[in-house]
N, C-alpha and C positions, 0 to 999 in steps of 0.2 A: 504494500500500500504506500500510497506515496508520503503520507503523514509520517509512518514509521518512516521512512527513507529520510526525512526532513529532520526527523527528531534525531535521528545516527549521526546526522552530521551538522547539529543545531550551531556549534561553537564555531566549527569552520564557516559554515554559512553567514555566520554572525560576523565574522571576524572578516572574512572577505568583502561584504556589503560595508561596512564600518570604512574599511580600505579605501573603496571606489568613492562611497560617498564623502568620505573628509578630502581628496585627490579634486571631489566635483568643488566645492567650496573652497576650496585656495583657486582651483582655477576660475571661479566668481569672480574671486578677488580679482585675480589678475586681468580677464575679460571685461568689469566694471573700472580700472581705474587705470589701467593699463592699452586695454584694446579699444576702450569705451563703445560695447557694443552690447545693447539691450539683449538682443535676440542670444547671443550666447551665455549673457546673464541670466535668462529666460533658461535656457535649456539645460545649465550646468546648475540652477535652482531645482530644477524639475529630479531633475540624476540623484541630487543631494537629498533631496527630500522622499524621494520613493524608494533609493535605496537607504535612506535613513534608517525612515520609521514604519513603511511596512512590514519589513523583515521581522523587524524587533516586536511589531505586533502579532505577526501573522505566526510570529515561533512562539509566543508567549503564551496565545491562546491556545494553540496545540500541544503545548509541555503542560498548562495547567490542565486540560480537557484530559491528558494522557494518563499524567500522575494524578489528578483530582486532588491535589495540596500545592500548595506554595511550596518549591523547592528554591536552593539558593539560584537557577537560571532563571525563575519567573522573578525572583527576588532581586537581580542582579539586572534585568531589564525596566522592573518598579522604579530601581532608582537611579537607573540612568536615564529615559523618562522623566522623570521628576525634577531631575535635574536641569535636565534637557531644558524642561518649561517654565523654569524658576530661576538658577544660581546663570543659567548656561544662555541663555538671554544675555545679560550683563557680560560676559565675558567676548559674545559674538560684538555687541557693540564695541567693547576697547580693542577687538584686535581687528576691526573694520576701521575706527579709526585711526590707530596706529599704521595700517596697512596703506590708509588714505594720504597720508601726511609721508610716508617714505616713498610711496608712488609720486604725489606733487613735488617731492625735493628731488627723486632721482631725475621726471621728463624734467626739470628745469636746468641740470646739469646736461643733458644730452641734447 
């Protein structure tokens, strides 16, 4: 079944998505303040965010549905999650603007 096959390899799946999506988001950065071009802002948000936070939900619900208890992988997605929506907010702003202010000081040197 494919749920079993998902759940055998929950961490790799996890851990790959995690990969591609944090890879989609520096390259935001760089496509917003570098390329300055909506559309691959657009499409490198789209990458970041579906392989964000589907993964993370769509294994979450099947490891809980599977084991029927919070184990530490449904627990370990709660609060990255949670983070995500809370502390992890705040940290995307200062390292947007951080990224903003070395991309204006680098084009003005070049």
């Amino acid at each position: 079944m494919v749920a079993d096959l998902l759940l055998a390899h929950k961490w790799t799946i996890l851990i790959s998505c995690d990969i591609v999506a944090w890879s989609a988001t520096f390259y935001m950065f760089y496509a917003r303040y570098w390329l300055e071009s909506k559309i691959r802002v657009l499409i490198s948000f789209s990458i970041s965010t579906g392989l964000g936070y589907t993964p993370h939900v769509v294994l979450g619900v099947l490891n809980f549905l599977e084991r029927k208890s919070i184990d530490f992988f449904t627990l370990f997605l709660l609060s990255m999650f949670l983070f995500g929506i809370t502390i992890g907010k705040k940290y995307i702003m200062i390292i947007d603007r951080k990224i903003q202010a070395w991309a204006t000081k680098a084009r003005k040197t070049y």
